[in-house]
C-alpha positions, 0 to 999 in steps of 0.5 A: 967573869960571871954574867947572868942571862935574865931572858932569851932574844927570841926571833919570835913575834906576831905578824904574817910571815907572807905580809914582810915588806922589806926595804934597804937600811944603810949599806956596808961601808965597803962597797965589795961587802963581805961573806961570812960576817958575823952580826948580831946585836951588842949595846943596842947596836947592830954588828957585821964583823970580820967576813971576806971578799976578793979584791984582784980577781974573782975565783975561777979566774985565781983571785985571792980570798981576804979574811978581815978583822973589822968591825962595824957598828949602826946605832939607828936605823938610817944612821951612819955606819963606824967603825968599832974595835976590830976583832982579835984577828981576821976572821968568818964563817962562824956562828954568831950568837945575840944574846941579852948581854951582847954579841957572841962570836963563835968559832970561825977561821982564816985560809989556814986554820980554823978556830976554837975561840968562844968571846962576847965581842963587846969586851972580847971576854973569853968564853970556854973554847969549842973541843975541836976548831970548827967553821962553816957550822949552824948555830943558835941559841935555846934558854940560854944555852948555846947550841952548835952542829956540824962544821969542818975542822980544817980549810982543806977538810973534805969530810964534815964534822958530826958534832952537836955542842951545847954551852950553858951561859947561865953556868958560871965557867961552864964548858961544852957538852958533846951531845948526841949528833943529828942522826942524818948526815953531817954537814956544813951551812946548815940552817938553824932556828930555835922554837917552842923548846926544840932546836931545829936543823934545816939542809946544808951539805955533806961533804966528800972527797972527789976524783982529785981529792977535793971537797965535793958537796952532796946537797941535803934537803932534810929537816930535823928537830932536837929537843934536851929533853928526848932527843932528835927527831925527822921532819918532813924534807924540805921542798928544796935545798937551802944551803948557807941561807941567813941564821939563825932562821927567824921564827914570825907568825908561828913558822921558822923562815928559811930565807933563800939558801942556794939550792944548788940548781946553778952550782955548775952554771957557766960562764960564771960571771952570768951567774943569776943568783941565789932562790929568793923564796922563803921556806916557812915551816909550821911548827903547829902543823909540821909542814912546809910552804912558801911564804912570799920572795924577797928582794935579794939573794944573799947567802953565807949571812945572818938573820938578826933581830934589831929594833923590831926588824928582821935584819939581814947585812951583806952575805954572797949575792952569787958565787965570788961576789960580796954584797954590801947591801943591808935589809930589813922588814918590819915586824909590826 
C-alpha cells in the first residue's frame, strides 16, 4: 500500500522550555499502568498500547512480568479513555513513531522473543520488517524517514546492538538501510530527538556480561549528532545520565528536553520498596549554543515512556514511576 507523507510532526515549537506548566489528563484505564507502551498520535486521538506490569508480586520478590496487547485511545483532552483494536500480540519496549499518517509501531518484544515487525497500527498494514528483532532501542523520525539505534536482540541478550537503521516512508516498498553506527557505545534506552536536520542521541546503557552471566549496565552520559548527510558527531556529555527518559525527546524553544531519565544513582538502593524514584529535572540541550542546562522539574517520575505531541501538549501516558511499579498517570503541559 502506498502512502504519501506531506509533511513532518515536528516537537518543535515556541515557547520557554522553563515556563511548561504541567498538569494531569485522564489516567490510564488500568490502575497498575504500564512500561514500555507504545503512544503516539493516529486519527486525532492519542494512543498507549501494549506495555507491561506485575500483577502478583513485585520483582525481587519473584513476580511475574505480563506483556499486554491492548490498546487505548482519548479523543479529547478531559474525555473518557476506550478501548481500541488490540494489537497483533502482546507487546512493549518498541519504538513508537507518530507520523501524519498515523501511528507506527516499531519493533519491540515479549518475555521470549523479540520482534521485527514494522505496521501503522490504525490499520495494522505492514511496513518492511526491521533486519534483526530488536527492543529496548531509540528512535525517531527525520523528513519522514525512520530512524533507529541500538537495542538487544534477545530477552537474555547481555550485549547490545550496534546498529543504525533508516526506513524512508516516502518510498514506495522501501526497506531498511544499515547506516553507520554511532561511534560510542552501543546501548539500550537511549534517548532520542530530531532537530535542525540531524538526528541526536542522548545516554542509555551499554551492556555486559557479569560474574553470573547476566546482563550488567554501564550508564552512559554521552551526546551525539548524525546528520545523512556527513555523518556522526560528539557533543558535549550531558550533566548527568538519563537512562529510558520519554522519546522522542521534544524540541520547545529551540532546546531538546531530556525529561527525567533514571541516572543510576539509586540503582542499588534498598530496600527496594522505598525506592524514591526517578531525576525529575529536565536536561535542555541548546541546539544554537551547543551546550547543556537544566530547564525547570517536573511533577513526576516516570521513565521507559513516550513523549508525544497531542493538540498543542506535551503528552507523557504512564511509563515505570520506580523500579517494578507501573503508573497509570498521563501529563500533559501546554505549548502556548
Amino acid at each position: 500500500m502506498r502512502r504519501t507523507l506531506l509533511f513532518f510532526m515536528s516537537l518543535t515549537l515556541a515557547v520557554s522550555a522553563a515556563d511548561l506548566k504541567w498538569s494531569p489528563l485522564p489516567p490510564l484505564p488500568d490502575e497498575r499502568g504500564f512500561a514500555g507502551s507504545f503512544a503516539g498520535v493516529s486519527g486525532g486521538a492519542l494512543i498507549v498500547a501494549g506495555g507491561t506490569h506485575f500483577i502478583d508480586k513485585m520483582p525481587w520478590e519473584g513476580g511475574t512480568k505480563l506483556w499486554y496487547d491492548t490498546v487505548y485511545f482519548l479523543d479529547e483532552h478531559m474525555g473518557v479513555w476506550r478501548r481500541g483494536r488490540n494489537l497483533p500480540k502482546p507487546n512493549g519496549y518498541g519504538v513508537s513513531i507518530t507520523t501524519p499518517e498515523g501511528l507506527v509501531i516499531v519493533g519491540g518484544g515479549n518475555a521470549t522473543e523479540h520482534f521485527r515487525d514494522v505496521f501503522w497500527i490504525d490499520n495494522k498494514v505492514e511496513l518492511a520488517p526491521l533486519p534483526k528483532p530488536c527492543a529496548f532501542m531509540a528512535g525517531c523520525v527525520l523528513d519522514d524517514v525512520i530512524y533507529i539505534a541500538g537495542g538487544i536482540e534477545t530477552p537474555t541478550a547481555t550485549s547490545t546492538m550496534r546498529t543504525f537503521w533508516s526506513l524512508d516512508l516516502k518510498k514506495t516498498d522501501a526497506s531498511w538501510q544499515e547506516l553507520p553506527p554511532c561511534p560510542g557505545k552501543p546501548r539500550i534506552l537511549a534517548c532520542m530527538a530530531a532537530a535542525d536536520g540531524a538526528v541526536h542521541l542522548f545516554s542509555g546503557a551499554a551492556l555486559h556480561a557479569d560474574k553470573d552471566g547476566k546482563a550488567e549496565r554501564e550508564w552512559l552520559n554521552d551526546a551525539w549528532r548524525y546528520k545523512p548527510a556527513t555523518g556522526w558527531e560528539k557533543l558535549p556529555d550531558m550533566p548527568r545520565v538519563a537512562v529510558a527518559a520519554p522519546n522522542p525527546a521534544p524540541v520547545v524553544d529551540g532546546k531538546i528536553l531530556v525529561i527525567g531519565g533514571d541516572d543510576g544513582a539509586n540503582a542499588n538502593f534498598e530496600p527496594k520498596s522505598k525506592h524514591p524514584g526517578f531525576p525529575r529535572d529536565i536536561l535542555a540541550f541548546d541546539l544554537k549554543t551547543q551546550s547543556w542546562s537544566k530547564a525547570g522539574e517536573v511533577p513526576f517520575s516516570l521513565v521507559t515512556t513516550n513523549a508525544v505531541l497531542w493538540k498543542g501538549q506535551i503528552v507523557i501516558p504512564g511509563g515505570e514511576a520506580r523500579p517494578g511499579v507501573r503508573s497509570p498517570q498521563v501529563w500533559q503541559a501546554p505549548l502556548k
